[in-house]
C-alpha positions as CSV (number, residue, x, y, z in Angstrom):
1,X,272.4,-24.9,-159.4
2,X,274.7,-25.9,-162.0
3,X,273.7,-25.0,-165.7
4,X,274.8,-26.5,-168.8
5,X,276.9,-24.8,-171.2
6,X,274.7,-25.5,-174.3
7,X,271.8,-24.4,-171.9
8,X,273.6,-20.9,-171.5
9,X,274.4,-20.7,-174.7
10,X,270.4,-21.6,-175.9
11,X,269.2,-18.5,-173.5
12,X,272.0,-16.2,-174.8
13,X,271.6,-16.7,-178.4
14,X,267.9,-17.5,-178.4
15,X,267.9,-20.3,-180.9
16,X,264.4,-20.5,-180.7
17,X,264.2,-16.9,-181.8
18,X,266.5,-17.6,-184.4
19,X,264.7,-20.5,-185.8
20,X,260.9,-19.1,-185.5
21,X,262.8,-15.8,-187.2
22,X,263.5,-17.9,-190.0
23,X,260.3,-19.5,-190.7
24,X,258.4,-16.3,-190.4
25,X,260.9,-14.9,-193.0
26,X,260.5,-18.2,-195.7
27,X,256.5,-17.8,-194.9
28,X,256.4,-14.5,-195.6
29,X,258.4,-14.8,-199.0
30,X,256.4,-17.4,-199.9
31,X,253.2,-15.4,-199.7
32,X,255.5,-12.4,-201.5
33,X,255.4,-10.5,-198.5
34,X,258.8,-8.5,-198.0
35,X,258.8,-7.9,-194.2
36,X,260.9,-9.5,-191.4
37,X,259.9,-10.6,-188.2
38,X,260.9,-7.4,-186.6
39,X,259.3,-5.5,-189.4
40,X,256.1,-7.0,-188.3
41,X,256.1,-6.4,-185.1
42,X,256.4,-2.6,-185.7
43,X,253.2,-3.5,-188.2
44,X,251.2,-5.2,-185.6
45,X,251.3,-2.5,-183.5
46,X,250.2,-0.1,-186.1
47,X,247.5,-1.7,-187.4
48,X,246.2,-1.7,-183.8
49,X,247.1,1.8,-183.2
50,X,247.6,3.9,-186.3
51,X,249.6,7.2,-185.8
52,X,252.1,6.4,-182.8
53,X,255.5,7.9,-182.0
54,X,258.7,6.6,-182.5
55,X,259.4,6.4,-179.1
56,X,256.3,4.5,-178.6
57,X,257.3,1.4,-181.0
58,X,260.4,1.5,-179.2
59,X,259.4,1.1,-175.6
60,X,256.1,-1.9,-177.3
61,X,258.9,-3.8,-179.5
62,X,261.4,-3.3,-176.4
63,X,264.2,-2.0,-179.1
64,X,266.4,0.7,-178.6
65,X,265.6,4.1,-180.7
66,X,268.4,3.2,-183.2
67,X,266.9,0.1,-184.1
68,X,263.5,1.1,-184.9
69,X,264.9,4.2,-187.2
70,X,266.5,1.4,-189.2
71,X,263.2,-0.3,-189.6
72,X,261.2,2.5,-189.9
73,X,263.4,3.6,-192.8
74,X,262.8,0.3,-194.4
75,X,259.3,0.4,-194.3
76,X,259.3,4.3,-195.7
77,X,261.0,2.7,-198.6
78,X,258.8,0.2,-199.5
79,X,255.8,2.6,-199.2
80,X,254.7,1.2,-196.3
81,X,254.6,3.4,-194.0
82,X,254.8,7.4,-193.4
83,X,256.3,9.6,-190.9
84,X,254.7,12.6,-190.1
85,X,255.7,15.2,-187.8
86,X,254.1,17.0,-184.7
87,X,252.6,20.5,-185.7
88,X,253.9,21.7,-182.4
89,X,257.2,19.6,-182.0
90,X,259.1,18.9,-184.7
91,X,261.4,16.3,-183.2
92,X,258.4,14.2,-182.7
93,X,257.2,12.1,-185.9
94,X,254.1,10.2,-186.3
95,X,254.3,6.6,-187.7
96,X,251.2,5.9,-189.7
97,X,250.6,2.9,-192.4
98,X,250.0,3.7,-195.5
99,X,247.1,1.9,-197.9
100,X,250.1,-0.7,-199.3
101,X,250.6,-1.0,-195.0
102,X,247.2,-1.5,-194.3
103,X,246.4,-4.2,-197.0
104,X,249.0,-6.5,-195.7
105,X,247.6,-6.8,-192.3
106,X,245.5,-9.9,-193.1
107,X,248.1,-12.0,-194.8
108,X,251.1,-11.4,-192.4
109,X,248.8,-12.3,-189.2
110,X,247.7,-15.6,-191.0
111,X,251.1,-16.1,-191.5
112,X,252.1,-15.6,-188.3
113,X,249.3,-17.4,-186.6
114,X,250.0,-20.6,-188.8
115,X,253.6,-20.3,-187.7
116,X,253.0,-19.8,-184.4
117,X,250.6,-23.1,-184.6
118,X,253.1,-25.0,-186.3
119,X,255.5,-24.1,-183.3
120,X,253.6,-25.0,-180.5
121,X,252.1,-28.1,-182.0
122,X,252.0,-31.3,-179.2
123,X,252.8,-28.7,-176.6
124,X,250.0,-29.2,-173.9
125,X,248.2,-26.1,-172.7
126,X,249.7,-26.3,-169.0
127,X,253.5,-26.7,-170.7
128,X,252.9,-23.3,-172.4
129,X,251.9,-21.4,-169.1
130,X,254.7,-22.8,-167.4
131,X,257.0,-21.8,-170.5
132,X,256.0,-18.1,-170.2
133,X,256.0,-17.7,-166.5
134,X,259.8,-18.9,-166.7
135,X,260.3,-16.9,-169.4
136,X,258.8,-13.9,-167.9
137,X,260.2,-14.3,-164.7
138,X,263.8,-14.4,-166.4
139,X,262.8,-11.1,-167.9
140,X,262.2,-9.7,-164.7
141,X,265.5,-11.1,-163.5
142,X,267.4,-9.5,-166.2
143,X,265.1,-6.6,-166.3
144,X,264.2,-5.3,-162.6
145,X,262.2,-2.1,-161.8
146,X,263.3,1.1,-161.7
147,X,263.0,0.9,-158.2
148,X,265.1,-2.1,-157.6
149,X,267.6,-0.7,-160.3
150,X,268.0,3.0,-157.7
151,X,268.3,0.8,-154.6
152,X,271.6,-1.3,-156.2
């Protein structure tokens, strides 16, 4: 099968990432919130699951250990939230919200949820399971089990 450049170029970059990035970010400044996307997602997970490691946001937001340091730091700043570390292994840190951390859960998830409602809007029900089977299954493609990896 032949592929378009500018479809290529679409997967690659992610403009749809890009462009829902974007909103999320004006929606959230409007509402004086001062947290990105990927700031939220860290957030989410927290305010499901209070207390997790480091390691854990990484392998939930699927971002390498590097990356969540950098937003982890960010959030420290703005009093958001706290690392604390293991009693029995100090290379391991707890990440738990703080009260500022916990009071923004119900804003940023209306945010988010509008956003998300605004994207999908005149997309039928059926469209949308097609769109994340193809996009899960080009996961997958990218992303193969370790199995599969050890057999190559």
């Amino acid at each position: 099968m032949k592929i378009p450049e500018e479809d290529i170029y679409n997967i690659i970059v992610g403009r749809t990432t890009i462009i829902v990035n974007r909103i999320l970010l004006r929606n959230f400044r409007k509402q004086d919130l001062d947290i990105t996307m990927e700031q939220w997602s860290i957030l989410a997970i927290l305010w499901k699951k209070d207390g997790c490691t480091q390691q854990e946001l990484g392998n939930r937001t699927f971002r390498e250990k590097a990356g969540v340091t950098k937003l982890l730091d960010k959030l420290e700043q703005q009093n958001i939230i706290v690392r604390i570390p293991d009693r029995t292994d100090r290379r391991i840190r707890f990440i738990y919200l703080t009260a500022k951390g916990k009071s923004l859960k119900e804003t940023a998830n209306k945010i988010v949820e509008e956003t998300y409602k605004q994207a999908i809007e005149g997309i039928r029900e059926d469209d949308m399971a097609v769109c994340k089977k193809v996009l899960n299954r080009i996961y997958e493609n990218l992303n193969p089990p370790i199995e599969k990896q050890v057999a190559r």
